[in-house]
N, C-alpha and C positions, 0 to 999 in steps of 0.2 A: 536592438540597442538604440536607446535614445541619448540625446542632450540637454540636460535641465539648467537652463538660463537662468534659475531664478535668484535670489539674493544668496543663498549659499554658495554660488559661486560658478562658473564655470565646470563641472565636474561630470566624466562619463557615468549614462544610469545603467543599471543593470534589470532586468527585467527577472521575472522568478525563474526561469528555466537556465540562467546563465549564472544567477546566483546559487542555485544549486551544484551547478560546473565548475563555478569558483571554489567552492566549500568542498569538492571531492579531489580537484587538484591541488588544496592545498594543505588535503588529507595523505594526499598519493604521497606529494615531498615530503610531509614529518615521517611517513613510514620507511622512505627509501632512505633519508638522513638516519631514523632509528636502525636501522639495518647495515646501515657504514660504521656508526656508530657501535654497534653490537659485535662487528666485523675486529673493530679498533681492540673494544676490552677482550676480545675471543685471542686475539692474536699476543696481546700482552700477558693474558693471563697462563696460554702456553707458550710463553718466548718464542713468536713467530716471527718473522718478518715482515710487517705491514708496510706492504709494496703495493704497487699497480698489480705485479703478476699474482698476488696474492688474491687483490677484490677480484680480479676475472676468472680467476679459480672458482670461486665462490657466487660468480652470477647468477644461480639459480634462485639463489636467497631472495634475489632483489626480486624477480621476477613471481617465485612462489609467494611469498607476502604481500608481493604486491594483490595478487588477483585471489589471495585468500580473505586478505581486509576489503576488498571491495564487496564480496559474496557476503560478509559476517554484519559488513553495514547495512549494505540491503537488508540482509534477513531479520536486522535490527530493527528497521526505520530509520536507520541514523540521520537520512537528511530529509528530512522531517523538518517542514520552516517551524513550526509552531515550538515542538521539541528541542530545535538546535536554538532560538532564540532566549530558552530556560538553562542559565550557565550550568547551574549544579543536578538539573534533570538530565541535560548529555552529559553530562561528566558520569552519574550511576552508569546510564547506557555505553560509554565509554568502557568502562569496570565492566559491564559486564561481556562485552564484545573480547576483551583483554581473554578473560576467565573462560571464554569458551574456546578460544585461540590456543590457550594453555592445556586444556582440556585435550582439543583435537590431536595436539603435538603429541601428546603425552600416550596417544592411544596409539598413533604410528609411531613413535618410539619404541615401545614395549612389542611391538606386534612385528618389530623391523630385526633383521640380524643385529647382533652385537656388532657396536662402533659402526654402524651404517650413520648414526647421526649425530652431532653433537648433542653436550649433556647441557651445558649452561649457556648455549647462545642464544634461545628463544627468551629464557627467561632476561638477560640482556633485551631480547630486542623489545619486550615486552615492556620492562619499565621506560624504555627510551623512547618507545612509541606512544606509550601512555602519555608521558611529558608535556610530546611534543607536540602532538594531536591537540590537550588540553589547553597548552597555550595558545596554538594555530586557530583557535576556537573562542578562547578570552579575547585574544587582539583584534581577530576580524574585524569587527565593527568598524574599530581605529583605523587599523591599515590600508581600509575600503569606503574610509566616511560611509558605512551603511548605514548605523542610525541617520546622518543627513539626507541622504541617497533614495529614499523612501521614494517608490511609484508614487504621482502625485493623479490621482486616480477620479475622474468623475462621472456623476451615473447617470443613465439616462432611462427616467423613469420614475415612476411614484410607488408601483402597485409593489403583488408579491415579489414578483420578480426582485426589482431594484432592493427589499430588504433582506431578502434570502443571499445576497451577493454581498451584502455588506456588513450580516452577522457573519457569511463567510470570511471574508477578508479582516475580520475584528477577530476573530476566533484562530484563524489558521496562519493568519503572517499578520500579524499587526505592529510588528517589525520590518518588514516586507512594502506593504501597500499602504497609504494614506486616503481616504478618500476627503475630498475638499469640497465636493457639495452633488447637488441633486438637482438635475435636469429635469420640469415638468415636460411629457412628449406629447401632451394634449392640451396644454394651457389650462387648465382646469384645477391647478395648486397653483396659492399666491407664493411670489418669495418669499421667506418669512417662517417658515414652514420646517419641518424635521421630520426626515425619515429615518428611522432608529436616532443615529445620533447626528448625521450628516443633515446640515443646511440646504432646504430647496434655496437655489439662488438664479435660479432664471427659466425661460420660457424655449423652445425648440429654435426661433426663430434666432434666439442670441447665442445658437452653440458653440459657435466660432469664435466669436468675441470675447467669451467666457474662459472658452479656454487657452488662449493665448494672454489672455488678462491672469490668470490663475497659474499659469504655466506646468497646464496638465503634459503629461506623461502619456498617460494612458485613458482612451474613452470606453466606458463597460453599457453595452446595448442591452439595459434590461426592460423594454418594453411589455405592455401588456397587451397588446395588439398590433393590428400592421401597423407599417412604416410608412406613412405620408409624405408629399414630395415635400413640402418645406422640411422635414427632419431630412429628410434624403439629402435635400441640397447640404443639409448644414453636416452629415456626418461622411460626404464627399467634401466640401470643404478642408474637414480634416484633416482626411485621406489625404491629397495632394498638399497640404502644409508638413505630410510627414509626422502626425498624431496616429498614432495606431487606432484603431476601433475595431474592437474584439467584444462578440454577442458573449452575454452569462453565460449560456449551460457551458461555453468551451474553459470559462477563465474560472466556473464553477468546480468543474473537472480538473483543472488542474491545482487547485489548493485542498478538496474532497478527496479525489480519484472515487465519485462517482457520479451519475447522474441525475440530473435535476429532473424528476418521473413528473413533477408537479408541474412542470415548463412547457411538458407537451404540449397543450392545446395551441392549437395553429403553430406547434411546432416539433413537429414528429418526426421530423427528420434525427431528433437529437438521440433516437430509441436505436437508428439503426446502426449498423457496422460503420466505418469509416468507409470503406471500399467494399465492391461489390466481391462476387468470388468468382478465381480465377481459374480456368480450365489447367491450367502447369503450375499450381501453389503447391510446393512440396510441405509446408504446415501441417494439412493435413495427416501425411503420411506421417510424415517423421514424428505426429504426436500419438498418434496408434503404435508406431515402433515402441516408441518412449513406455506406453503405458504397458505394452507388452512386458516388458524390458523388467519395468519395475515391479509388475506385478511378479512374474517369474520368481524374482530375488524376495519379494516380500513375503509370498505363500510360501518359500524353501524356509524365511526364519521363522514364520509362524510355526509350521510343522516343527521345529525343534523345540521352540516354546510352548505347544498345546498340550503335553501331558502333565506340563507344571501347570499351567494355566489352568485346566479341568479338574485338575485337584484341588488348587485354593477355591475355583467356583463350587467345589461336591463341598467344603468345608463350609461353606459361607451360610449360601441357602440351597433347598433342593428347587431342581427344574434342570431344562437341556441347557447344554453349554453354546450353543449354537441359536438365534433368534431370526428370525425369518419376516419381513415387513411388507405389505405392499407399496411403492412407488411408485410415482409418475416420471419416466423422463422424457427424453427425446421425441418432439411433435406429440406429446401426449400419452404415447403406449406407457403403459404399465409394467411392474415388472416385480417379482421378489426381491430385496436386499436382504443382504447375509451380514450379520454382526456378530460380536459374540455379546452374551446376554451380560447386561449390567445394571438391570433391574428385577426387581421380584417379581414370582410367579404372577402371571394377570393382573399384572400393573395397574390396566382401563378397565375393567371389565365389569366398576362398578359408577366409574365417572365418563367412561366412554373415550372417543380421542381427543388427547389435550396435548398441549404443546412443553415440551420438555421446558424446566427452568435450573437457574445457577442454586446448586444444592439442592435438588430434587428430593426428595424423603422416600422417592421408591427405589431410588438408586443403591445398592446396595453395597458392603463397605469394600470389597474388591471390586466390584464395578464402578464405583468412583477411583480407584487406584488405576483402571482400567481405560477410563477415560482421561485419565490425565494425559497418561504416557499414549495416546489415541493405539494402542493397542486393539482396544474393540472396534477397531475402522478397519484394522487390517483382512476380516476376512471377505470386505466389498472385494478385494481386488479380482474376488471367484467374478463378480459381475462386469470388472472393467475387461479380464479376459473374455467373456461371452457378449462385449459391446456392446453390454446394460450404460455404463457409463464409464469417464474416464475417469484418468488420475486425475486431473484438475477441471474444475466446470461448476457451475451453480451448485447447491448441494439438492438433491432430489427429496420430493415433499411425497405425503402423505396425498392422495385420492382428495382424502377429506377437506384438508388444509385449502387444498389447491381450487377445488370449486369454492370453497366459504373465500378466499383471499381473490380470487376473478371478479367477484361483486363488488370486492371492498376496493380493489387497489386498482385504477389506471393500467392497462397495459402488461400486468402482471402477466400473463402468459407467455410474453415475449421473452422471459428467461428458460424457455422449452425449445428455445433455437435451435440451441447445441446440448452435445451430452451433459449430463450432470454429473460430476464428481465427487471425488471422496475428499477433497480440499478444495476451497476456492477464493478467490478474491476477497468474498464478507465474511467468511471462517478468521481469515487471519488478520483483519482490520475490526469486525464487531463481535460480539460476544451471544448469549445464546436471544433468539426471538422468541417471545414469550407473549407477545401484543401483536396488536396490527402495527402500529407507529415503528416496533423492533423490524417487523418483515417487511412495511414501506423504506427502511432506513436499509437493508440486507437486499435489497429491488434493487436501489440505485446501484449498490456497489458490482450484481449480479450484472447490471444491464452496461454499469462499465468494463466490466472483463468480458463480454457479447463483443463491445464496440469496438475494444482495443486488444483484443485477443492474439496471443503471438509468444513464441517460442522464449523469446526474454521475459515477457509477462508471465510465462507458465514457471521459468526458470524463476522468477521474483517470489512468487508464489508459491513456491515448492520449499526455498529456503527460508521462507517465514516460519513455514508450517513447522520445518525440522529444529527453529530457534524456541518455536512455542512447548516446541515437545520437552527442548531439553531444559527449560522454566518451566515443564510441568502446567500448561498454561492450559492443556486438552479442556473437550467443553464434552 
């Protein structure tokens, strides 16, 4: 957290990772108020007594809402800066976070004893959360001088680097960051100059000066090669004036959430894990239980599903109900995957392997039914049990793909770290690869879940997957 001196006034900045914290605590309040609130009409409506002893009876409310809105945002996006800065785009997302809240009630109510639950306080707490989220969402701005409050951001750098950061930042919070101009780090751009839309306005030697004349916030390190001592001196300077300076691929990463694969050169450190790994990480284990866990329960519902499921497929077209693939995962072994078939007999067998696309024509009309509801995913979980792959991890390529995309793409192999999964990070951020530019864009996001791989990340990723299922969003 910085302080922005500049003509707007004295006022605390908030940096993106706190303005995200701001925007989910002032989520958390409208839904506990909805929830008092709901408490308020529940008790009138059956002449209760709306007491103290009454709301403590009733704490669970606060407590299950709470951490069911938290799960349904995530699996949303909901704080999403790009997203949240389009009033009436979070408002739909809103609506639809509501609808599946309703949804889920509805399913444990019916599935619950008689009078285990109220009948009309969700729907209470629902339009009251609605409200009250929507408003806590309009006002922001106001209440927080965010529009004024903008990181006041400058880049240091001409090359790709510097313009990849700064369509980022125009692109994904441009509500958020401001950039006020471009540091040449080789003296080789005159002032005068524009990168994308941002003004070169000085030379390495003046970085200091610049940005206390400009009353930067924040200094973003996008150079294209090393670091010279005169940049050195001026981005220690900073430092000790209390200017943060934070390198691209980190501040790229965090308005992305993935990796900048193009950054590497002289800088490959940005490919690996954050931390090395740890002889007592229980991660590991506890994500092989997990996968055990789920598969168990996924192959029990498949098995009740597959005699209707084989029948609509014997209706559709003929062929096996069962498809069979070769894969690459883990350090390169190979392996069968098991689907259920959602395409017509010999699909390739006259174009050879090609890469699936959105609306395929060999897709057939219950196998696009099939893939919506990722049903046809369900019976990988036969390989997550035999530690083919897990429940969460890159998603596992073709033989073929994977030598043609080695030549094309940078570092592409580095998504064979870990196992590959039946959902992952680029499944529920992009939609299908169809290109090379699609599988360089589905890289970065792979080599960001490598980097930042973790029990809450797997948890983030799990209920994306289950939000896309129930919007039908399967690919």
């Amino acid at each position: 957290m910085s302080v922005d001196n500049s003509s707007n006034g004295n006022w605390i900045d908030l940096p993106i990772s706190e303005r995200r914290l701001l925007m989910g605590l002032g989520d958390l309040l409208a839904v506990n108020l909805a929830v008092l609130g709901a408490l308020r009409v529940w008790a009138a409506v059956g002449d209760l007594p709306f007491s103290v002893h009454f709301i403590l009876s009733q704490l669970q409310w606060f407590i299950i809402l709470s951490l069911l809105w938290l799960l349904l945002a995530a699996a949303n996006d909901f704080y999403n800066l790009r997203m949240s800065a389009r009033w009436l785009q979070s408002q739909a997302r809103l609506i639809s976070i509501q609808l599946q809240l309703l949804l889920i009630y509805l399913l444990i109510f019916f599935l619950s004893p008689r009078d285990a639950l109220p009948r009309l306080f969700i729907l209470y707490y629902a339009v009251g959360s609605y409200i009250l989220i929507a408003l806590w969402r309009l006002g922001r701005p106001f209440l927080a001088r965010w529009e004024v409050l903008r990181q006041r951001v400058l880049v240091i750098g001409t090359g790709w680097a510097a313009q990849t950061i700064i369509e980022a930042i125009q692109t994904h919070a441009p509500d958020d960051y401001e950039v006020i101009g471009v540091i040449d780090e080789i003296g080789s751009a005159e002032p005068g100059g524009v990168v994308i839309d941002a003004p070169v306005i000085g030379h390495r030697a003046d970085l200091v000066r610049i940005a206390h004349e400009l009353h930067a916030n924040e200094i973003v390190l996008a150079t294209s090669g090393e670091v010279d001592g005169v940049l050195f001196q001026g981005i220690m300077d900073c430092y000790e004036a209390g200017i943060p300076v934070i390198p691209m691929p980190i501040l790229y990463e965090q308005f992305t959430r993935m990796v900048p694969v193009e950054y590497v050169r002289g800088h490959w450190n940005v490919i690996l894990p954050l931390e090395g790994h740890h002889h007592f990480d229980p991660y590991p284990l506890l994500k092989r239980l997990v996968d055990i866990a789920i598969s168990l329960v996924g192959l029990t519902l498949l098995g009740v599903l597959l005699p209707l499921i084989a029948l609509l497929l014997a209706l559709d077209t003929r062929g096996p109900i069962f498809y069979r693939q070769e894969r690459v995962g883990r350090a390169g072994r190979t392996f069968n995957l098991i689907k259920l078939r959602t395409m017509i007999p010999d699909a390739e067998k006259l174009s050879g392997p090609i890469w699936a696309v959105q609306d395929d024509p060999r897709v057939t009309v219950i196998g696009r039914w099939l893939r919506r509801t990722r049903l046809d995913e369900v019976p990988q979980l036969f390989n997550v049990l035999r530690g083919d792959m897990s429940v969460i991890g890159p998603r596992p390529e073709r033989p073929h793909f994977v030598n043609y995309l080695q030549k094309q793409i940078p570092f592409y192999r580095t998504r064979l770290a870990v196992r590959p999964g039946v959902t992952g990070w680029a499944q529920v951020n992009y939609g299908y690869g169809s290109t090379d530019t699609d599988q360089l864009i589905k890289l970065k996001y792979d080599l960001y879940y490598i980097r930042h791989c973790s029990a809450l990340l797997d948890l983030l990723i799990l209920f994306r997957t289950v939000g896309r299922i129930i919007r039908l969003e399967g690919q």
